[in-house]
mmCIF entry with sequence, helices, sheets and N, C-alpha, C, O atoms, coordinates in Angstrom:
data_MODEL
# 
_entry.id   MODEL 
# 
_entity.id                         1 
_entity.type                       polymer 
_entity.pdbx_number_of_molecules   1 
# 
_entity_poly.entity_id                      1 
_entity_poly.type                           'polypeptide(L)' 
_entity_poly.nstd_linkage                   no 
_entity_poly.nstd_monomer                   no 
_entity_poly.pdbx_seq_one_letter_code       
;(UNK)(UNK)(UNK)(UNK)(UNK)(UNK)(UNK)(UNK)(UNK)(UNK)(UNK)(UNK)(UNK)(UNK)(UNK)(UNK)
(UNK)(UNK)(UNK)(UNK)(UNK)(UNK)(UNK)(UNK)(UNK)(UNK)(UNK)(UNK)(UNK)(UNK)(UNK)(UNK)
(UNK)(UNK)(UNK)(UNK)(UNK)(UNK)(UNK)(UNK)(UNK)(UNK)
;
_entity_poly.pdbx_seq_one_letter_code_can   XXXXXXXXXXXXXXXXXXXXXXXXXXXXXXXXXXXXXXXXXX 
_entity_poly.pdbx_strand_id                 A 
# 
loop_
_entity_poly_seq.entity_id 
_entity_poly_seq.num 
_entity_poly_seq.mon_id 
_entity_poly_seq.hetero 
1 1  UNK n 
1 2  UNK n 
1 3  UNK n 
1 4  UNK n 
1 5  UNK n 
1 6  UNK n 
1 7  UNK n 
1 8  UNK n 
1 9  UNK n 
1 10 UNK n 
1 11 UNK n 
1 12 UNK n 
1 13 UNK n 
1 14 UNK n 
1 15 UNK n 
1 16 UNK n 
1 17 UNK n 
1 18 UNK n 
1 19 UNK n 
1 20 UNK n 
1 21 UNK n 
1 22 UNK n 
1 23 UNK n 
1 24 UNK n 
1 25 UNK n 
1 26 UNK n 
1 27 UNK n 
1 28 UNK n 
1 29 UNK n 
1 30 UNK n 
1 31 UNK n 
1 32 UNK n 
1 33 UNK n 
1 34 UNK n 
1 35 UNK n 
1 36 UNK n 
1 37 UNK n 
1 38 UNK n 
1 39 UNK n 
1 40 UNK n 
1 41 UNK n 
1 42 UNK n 
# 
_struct_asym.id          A 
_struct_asym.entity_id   1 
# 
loop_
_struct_conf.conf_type_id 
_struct_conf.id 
_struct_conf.pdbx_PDB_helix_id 
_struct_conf.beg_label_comp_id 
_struct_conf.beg_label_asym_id 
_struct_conf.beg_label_seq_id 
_struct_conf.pdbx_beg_PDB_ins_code 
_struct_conf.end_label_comp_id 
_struct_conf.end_label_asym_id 
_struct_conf.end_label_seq_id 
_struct_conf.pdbx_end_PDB_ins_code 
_struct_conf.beg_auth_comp_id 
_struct_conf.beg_auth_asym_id 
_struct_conf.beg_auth_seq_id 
_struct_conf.end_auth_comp_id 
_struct_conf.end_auth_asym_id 
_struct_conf.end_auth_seq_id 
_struct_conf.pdbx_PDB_helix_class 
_struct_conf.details 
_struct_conf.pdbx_PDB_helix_length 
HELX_P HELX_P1 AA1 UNK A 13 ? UNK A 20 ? UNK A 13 UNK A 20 1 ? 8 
HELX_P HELX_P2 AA2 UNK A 24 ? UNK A 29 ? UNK A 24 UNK A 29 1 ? 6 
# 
_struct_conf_type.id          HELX_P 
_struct_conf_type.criteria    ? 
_struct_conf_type.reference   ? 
# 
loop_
_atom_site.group_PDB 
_atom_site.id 
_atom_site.type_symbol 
_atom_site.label_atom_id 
_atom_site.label_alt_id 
_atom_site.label_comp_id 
_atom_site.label_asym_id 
_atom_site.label_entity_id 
_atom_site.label_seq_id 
_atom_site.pdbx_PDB_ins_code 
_atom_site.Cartn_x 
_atom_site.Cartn_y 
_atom_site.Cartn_z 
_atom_site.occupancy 
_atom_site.B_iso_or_equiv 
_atom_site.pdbx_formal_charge 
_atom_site.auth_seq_id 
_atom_site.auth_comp_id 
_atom_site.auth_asym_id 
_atom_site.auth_atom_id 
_atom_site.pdbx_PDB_model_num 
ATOM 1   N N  . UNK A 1 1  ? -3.971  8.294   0.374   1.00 0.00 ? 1  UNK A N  1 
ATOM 2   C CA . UNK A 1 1  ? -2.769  8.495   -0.390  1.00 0.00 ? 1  UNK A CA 1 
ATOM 3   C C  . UNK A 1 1  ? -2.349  7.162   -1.013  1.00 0.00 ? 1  UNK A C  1 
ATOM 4   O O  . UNK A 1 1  ? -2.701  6.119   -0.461  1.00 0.00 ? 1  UNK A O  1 
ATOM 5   N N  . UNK A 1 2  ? -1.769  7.143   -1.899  1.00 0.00 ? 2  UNK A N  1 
ATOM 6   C CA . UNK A 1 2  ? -1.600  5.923   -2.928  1.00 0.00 ? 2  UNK A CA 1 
ATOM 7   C C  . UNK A 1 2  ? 0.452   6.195   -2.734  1.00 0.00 ? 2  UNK A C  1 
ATOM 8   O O  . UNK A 1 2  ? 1.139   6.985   -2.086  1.00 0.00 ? 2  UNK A O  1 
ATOM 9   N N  . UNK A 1 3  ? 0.733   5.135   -3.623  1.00 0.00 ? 3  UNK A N  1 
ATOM 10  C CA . UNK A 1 3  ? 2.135   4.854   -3.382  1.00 0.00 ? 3  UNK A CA 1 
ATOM 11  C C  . UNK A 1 3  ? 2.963   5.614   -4.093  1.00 0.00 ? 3  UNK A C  1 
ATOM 12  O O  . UNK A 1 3  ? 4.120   5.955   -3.850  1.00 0.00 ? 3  UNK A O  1 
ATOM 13  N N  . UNK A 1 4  ? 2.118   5.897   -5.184  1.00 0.00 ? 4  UNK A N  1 
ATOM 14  C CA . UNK A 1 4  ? 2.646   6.578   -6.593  1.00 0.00 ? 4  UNK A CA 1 
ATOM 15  C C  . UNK A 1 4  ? 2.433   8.363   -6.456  1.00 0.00 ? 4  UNK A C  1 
ATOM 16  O O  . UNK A 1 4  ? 2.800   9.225   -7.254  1.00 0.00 ? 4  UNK A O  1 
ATOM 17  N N  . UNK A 1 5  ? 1.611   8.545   -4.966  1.00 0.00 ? 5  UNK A N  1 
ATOM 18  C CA . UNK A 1 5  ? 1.325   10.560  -5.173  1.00 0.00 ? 5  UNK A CA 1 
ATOM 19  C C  . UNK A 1 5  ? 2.579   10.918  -4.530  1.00 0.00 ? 5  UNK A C  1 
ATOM 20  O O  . UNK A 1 5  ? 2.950   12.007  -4.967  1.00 0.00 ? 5  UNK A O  1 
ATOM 21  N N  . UNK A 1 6  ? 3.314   10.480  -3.739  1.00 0.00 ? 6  UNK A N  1 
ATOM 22  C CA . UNK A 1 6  ? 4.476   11.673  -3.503  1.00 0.00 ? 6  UNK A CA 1 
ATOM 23  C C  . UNK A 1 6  ? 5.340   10.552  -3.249  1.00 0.00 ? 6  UNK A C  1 
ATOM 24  O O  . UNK A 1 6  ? 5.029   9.370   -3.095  1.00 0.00 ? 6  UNK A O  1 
ATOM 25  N N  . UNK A 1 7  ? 6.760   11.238  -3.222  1.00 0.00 ? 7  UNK A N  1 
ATOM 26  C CA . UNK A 1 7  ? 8.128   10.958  -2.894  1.00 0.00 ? 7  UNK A CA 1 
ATOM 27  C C  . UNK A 1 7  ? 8.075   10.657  -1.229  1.00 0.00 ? 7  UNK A C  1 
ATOM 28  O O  . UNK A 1 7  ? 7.470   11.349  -0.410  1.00 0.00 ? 7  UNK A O  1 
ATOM 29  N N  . UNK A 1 8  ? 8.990   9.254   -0.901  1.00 0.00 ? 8  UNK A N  1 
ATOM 30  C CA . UNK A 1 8  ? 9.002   9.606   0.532   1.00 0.00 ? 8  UNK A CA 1 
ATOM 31  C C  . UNK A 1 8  ? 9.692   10.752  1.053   1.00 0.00 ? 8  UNK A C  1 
ATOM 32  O O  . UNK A 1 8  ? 9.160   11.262  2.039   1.00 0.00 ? 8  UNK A O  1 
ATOM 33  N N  . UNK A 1 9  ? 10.463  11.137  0.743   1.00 0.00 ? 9  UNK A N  1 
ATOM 34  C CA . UNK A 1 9  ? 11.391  12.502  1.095   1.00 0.00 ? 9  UNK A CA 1 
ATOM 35  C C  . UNK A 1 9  ? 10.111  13.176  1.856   1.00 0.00 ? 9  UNK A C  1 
ATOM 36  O O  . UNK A 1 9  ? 10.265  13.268  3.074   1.00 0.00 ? 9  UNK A O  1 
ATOM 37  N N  . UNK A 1 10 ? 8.749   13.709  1.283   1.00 0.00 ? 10 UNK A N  1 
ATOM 38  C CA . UNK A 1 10 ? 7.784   14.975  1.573   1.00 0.00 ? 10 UNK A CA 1 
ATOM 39  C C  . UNK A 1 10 ? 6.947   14.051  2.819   1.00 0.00 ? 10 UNK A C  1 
ATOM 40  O O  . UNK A 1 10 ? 5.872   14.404  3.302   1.00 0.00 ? 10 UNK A O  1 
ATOM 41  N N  . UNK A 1 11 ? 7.574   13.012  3.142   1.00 0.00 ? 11 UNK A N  1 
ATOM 42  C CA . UNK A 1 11 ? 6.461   12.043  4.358   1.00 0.00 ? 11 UNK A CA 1 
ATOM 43  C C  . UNK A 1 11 ? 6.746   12.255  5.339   1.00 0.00 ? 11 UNK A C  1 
ATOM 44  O O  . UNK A 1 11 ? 7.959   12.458  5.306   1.00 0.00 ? 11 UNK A O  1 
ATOM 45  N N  . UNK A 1 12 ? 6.134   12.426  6.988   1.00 0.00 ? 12 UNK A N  1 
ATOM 46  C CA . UNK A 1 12 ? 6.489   12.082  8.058   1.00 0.00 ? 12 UNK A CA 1 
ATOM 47  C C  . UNK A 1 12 ? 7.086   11.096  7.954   1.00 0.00 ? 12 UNK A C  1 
ATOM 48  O O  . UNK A 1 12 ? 7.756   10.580  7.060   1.00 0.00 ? 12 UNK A O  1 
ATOM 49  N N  . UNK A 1 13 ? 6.603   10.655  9.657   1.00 0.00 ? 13 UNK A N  1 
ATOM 50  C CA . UNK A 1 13 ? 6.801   9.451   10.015  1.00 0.00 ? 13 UNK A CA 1 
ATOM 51  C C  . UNK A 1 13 ? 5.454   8.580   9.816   1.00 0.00 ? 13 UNK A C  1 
ATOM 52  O O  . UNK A 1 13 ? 5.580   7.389   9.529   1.00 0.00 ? 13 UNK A O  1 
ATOM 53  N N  . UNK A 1 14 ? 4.075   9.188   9.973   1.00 0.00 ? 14 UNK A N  1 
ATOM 54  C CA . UNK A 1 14 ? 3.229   8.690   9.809   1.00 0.00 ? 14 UNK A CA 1 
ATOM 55  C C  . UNK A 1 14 ? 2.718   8.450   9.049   1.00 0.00 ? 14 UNK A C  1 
ATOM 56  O O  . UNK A 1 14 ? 1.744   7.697   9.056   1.00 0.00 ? 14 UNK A O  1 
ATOM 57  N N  . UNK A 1 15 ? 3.322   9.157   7.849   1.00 0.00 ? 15 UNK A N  1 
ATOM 58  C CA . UNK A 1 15 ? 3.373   9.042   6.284   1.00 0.00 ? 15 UNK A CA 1 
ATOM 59  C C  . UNK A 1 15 ? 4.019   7.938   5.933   1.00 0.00 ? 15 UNK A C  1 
ATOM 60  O O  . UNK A 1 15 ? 3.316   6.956   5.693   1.00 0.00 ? 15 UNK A O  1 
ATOM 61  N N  . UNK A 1 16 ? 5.723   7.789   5.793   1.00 0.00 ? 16 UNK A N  1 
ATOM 62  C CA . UNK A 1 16 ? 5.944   6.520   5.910   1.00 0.00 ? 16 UNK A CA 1 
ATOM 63  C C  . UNK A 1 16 ? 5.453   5.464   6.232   1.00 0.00 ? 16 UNK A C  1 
ATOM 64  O O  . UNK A 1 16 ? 5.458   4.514   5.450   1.00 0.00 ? 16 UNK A O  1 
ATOM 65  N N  . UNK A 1 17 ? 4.852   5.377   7.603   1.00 0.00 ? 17 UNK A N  1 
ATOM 66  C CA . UNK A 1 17 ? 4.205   3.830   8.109   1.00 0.00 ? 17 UNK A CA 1 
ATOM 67  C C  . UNK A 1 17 ? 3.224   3.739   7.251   1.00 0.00 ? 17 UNK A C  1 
ATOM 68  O O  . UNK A 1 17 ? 3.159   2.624   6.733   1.00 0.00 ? 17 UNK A O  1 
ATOM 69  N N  . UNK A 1 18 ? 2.099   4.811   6.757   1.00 0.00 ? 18 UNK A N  1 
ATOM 70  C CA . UNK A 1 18 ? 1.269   4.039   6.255   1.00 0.00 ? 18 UNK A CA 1 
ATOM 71  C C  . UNK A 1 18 ? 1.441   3.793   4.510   1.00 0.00 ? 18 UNK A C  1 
ATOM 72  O O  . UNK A 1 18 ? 0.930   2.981   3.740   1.00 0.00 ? 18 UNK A O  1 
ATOM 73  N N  . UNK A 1 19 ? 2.142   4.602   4.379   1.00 0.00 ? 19 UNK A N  1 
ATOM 74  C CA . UNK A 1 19 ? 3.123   4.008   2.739   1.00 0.00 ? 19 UNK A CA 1 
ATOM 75  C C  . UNK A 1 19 ? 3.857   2.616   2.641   1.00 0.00 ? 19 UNK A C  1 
ATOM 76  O O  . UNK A 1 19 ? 4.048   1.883   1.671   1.00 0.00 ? 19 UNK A O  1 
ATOM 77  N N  . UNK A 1 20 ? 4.221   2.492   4.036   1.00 0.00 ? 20 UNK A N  1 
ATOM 78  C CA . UNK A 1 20 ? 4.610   0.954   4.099   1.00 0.00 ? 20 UNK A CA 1 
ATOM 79  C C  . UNK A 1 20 ? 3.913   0.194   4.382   1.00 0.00 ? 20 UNK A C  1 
ATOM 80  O O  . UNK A 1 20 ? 4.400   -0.936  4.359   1.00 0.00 ? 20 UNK A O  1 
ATOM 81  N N  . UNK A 1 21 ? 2.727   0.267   4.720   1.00 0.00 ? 21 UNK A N  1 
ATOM 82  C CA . UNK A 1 21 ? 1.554   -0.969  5.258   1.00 0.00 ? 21 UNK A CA 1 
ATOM 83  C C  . UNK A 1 21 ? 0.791   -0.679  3.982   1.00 0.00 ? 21 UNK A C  1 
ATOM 84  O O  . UNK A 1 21 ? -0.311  -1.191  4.178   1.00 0.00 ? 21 UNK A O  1 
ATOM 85  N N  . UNK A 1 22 ? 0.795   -0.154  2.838   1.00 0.00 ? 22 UNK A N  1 
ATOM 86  C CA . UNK A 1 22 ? 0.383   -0.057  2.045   1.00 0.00 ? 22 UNK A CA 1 
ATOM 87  C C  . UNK A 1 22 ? 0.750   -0.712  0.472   1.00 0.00 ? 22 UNK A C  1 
ATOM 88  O O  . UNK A 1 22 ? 0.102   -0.987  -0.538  1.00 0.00 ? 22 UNK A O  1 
ATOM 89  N N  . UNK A 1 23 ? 2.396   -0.793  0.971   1.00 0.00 ? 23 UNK A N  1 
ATOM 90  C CA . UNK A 1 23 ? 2.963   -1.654  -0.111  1.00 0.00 ? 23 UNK A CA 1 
ATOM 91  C C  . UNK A 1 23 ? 3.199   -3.218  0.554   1.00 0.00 ? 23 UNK A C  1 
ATOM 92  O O  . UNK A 1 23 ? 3.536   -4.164  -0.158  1.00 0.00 ? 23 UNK A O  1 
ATOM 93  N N  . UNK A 1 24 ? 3.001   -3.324  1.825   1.00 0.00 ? 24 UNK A N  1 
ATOM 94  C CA . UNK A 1 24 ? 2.933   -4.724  2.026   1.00 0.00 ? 24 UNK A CA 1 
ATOM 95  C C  . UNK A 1 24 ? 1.555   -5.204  1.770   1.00 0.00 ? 24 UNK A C  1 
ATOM 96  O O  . UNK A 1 24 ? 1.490   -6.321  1.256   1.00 0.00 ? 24 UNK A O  1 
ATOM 97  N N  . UNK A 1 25 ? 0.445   -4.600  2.019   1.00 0.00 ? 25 UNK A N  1 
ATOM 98  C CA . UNK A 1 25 ? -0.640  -4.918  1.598   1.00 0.00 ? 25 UNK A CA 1 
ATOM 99  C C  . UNK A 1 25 ? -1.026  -5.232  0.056   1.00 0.00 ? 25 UNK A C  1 
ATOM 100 O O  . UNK A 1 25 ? -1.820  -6.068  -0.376  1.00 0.00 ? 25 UNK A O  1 
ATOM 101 N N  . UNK A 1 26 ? -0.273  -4.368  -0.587  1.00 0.00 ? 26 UNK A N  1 
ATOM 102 C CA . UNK A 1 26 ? -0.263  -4.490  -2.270  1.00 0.00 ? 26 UNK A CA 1 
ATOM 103 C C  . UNK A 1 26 ? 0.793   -6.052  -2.992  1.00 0.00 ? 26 UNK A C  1 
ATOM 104 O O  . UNK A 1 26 ? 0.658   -6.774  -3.980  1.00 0.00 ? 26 UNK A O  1 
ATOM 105 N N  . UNK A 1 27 ? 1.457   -6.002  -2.236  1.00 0.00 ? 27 UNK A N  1 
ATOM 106 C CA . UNK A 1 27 ? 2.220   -6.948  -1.872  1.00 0.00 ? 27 UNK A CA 1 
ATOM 107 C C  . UNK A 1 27 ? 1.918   -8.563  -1.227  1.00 0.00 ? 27 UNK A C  1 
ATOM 108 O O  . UNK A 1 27 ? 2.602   -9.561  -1.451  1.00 0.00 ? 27 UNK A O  1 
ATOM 109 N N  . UNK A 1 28 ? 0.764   -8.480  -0.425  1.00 0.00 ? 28 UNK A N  1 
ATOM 110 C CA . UNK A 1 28 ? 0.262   -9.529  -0.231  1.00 0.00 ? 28 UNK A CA 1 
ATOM 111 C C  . UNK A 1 28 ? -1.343  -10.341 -1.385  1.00 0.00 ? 28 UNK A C  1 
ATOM 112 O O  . UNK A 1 28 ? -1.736  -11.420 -1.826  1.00 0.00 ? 28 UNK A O  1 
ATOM 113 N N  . UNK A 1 29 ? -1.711  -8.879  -1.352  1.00 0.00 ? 29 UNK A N  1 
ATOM 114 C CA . UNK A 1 29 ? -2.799  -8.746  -2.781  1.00 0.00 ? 29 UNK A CA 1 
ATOM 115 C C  . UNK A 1 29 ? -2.530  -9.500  -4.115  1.00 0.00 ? 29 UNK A C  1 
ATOM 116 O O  . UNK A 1 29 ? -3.234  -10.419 -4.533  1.00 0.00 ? 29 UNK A O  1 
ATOM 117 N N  . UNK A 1 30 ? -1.472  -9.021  -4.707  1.00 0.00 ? 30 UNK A N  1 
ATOM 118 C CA . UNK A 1 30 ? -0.581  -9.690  -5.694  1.00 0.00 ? 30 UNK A CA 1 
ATOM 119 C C  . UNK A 1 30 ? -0.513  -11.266 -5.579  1.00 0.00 ? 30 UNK A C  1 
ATOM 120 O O  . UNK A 1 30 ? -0.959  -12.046 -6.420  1.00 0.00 ? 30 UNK A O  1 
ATOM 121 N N  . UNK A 1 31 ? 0.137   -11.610 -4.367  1.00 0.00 ? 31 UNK A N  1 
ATOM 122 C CA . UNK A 1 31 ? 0.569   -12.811 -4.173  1.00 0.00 ? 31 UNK A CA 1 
ATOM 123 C C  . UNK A 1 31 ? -0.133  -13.966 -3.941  1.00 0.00 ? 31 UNK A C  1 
ATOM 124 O O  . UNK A 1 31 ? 0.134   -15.164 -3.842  1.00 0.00 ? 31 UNK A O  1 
ATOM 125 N N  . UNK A 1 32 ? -1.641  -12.884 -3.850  1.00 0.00 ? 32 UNK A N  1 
ATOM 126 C CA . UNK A 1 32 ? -3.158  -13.922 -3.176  1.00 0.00 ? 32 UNK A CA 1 
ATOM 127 C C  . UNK A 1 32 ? -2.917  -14.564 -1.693  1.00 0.00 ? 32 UNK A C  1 
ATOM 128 O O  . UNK A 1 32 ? -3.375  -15.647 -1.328  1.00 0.00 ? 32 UNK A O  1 
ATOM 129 N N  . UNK A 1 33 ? -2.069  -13.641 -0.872  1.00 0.00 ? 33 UNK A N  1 
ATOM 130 C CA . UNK A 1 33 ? -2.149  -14.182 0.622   1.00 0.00 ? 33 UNK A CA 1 
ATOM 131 C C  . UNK A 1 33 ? -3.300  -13.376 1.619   1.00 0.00 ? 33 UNK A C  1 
ATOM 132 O O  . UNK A 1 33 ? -3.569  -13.366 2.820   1.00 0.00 ? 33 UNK A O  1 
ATOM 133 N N  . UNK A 1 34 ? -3.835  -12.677 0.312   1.00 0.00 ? 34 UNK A N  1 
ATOM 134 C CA . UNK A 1 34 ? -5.102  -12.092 1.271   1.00 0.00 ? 34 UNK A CA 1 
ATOM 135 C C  . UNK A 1 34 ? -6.500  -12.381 1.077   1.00 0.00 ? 34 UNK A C  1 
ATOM 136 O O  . UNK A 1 34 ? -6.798  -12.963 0.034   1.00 0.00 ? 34 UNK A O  1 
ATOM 137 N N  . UNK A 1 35 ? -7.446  -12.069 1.925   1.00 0.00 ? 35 UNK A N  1 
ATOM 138 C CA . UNK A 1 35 ? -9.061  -12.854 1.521   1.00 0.00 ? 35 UNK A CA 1 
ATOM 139 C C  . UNK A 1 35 ? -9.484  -11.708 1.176   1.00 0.00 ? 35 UNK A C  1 
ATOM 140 O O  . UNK A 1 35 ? -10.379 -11.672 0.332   1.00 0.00 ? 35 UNK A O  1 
ATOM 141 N N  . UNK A 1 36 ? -8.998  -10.554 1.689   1.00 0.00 ? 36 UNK A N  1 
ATOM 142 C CA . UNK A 1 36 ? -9.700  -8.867  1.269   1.00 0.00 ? 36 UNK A CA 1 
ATOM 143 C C  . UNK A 1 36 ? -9.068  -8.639  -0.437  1.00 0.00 ? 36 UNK A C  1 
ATOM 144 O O  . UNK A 1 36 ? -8.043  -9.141  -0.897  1.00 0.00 ? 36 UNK A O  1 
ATOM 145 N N  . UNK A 1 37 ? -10.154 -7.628  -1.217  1.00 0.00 ? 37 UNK A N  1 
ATOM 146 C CA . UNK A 1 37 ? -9.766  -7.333  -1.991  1.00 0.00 ? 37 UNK A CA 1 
ATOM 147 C C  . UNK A 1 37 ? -9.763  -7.990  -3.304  1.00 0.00 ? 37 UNK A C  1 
ATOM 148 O O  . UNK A 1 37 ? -9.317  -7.381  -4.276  1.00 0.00 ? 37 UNK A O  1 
ATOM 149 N N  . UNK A 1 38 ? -10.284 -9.336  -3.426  1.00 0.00 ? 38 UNK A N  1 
ATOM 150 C CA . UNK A 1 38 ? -10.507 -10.376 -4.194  1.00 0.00 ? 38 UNK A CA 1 
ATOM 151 C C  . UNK A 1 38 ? -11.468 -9.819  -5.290  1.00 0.00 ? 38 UNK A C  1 
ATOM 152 O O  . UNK A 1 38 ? -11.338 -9.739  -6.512  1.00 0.00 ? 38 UNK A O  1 
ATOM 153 N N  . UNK A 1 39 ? -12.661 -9.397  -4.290  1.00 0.00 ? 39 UNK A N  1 
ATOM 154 C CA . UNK A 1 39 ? -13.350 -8.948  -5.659  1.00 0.00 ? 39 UNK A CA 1 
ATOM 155 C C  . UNK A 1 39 ? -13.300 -7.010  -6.490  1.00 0.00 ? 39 UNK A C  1 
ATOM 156 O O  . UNK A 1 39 ? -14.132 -6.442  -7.198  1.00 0.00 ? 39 UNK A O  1 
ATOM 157 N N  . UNK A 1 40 ? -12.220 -6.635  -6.065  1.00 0.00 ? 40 UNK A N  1 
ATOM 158 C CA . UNK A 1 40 ? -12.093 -5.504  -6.195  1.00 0.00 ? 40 UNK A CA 1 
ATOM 159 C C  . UNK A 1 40 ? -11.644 -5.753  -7.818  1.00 0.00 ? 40 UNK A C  1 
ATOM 160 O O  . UNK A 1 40 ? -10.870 -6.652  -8.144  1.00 0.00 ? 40 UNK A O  1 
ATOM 161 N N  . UNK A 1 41 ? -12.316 -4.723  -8.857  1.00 0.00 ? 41 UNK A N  1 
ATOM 162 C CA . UNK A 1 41 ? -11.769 -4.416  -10.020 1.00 0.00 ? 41 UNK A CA 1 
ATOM 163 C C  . UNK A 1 41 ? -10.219 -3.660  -10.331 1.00 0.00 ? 41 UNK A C  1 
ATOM 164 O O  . UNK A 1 41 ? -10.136 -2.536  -9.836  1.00 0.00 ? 41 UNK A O  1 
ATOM 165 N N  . UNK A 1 42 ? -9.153  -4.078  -10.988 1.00 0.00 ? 42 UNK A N  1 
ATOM 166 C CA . UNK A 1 42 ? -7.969  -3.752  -11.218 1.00 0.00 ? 42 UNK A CA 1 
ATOM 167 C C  . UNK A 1 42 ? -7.896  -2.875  -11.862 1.00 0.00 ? 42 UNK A C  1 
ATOM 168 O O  . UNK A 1 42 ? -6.792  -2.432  -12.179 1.00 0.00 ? 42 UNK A O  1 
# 
């Protein structure tokens, strides 16, 4: 699941957590505080 397919409203709880480890991850990506993901195409 991506950040952008549903509303949190339709999430668990386990939905949430991983919607949120998902925008901190996107979030660290951005910022270049991560070694993963470097060579991934945008």
């Amino acid at each position: 699941m991506r950040l952008w397919t549903l509303h949190p409203r339709y999430l668990d709880a386990r939905g949430l957590v991983a919607l949120w480890r998902e925008a901190r991850l996107a979030q660290a990506v951005l910022g270049g505080k991560t070694r993963g993901y470097t060579h991934t195409p945008s």
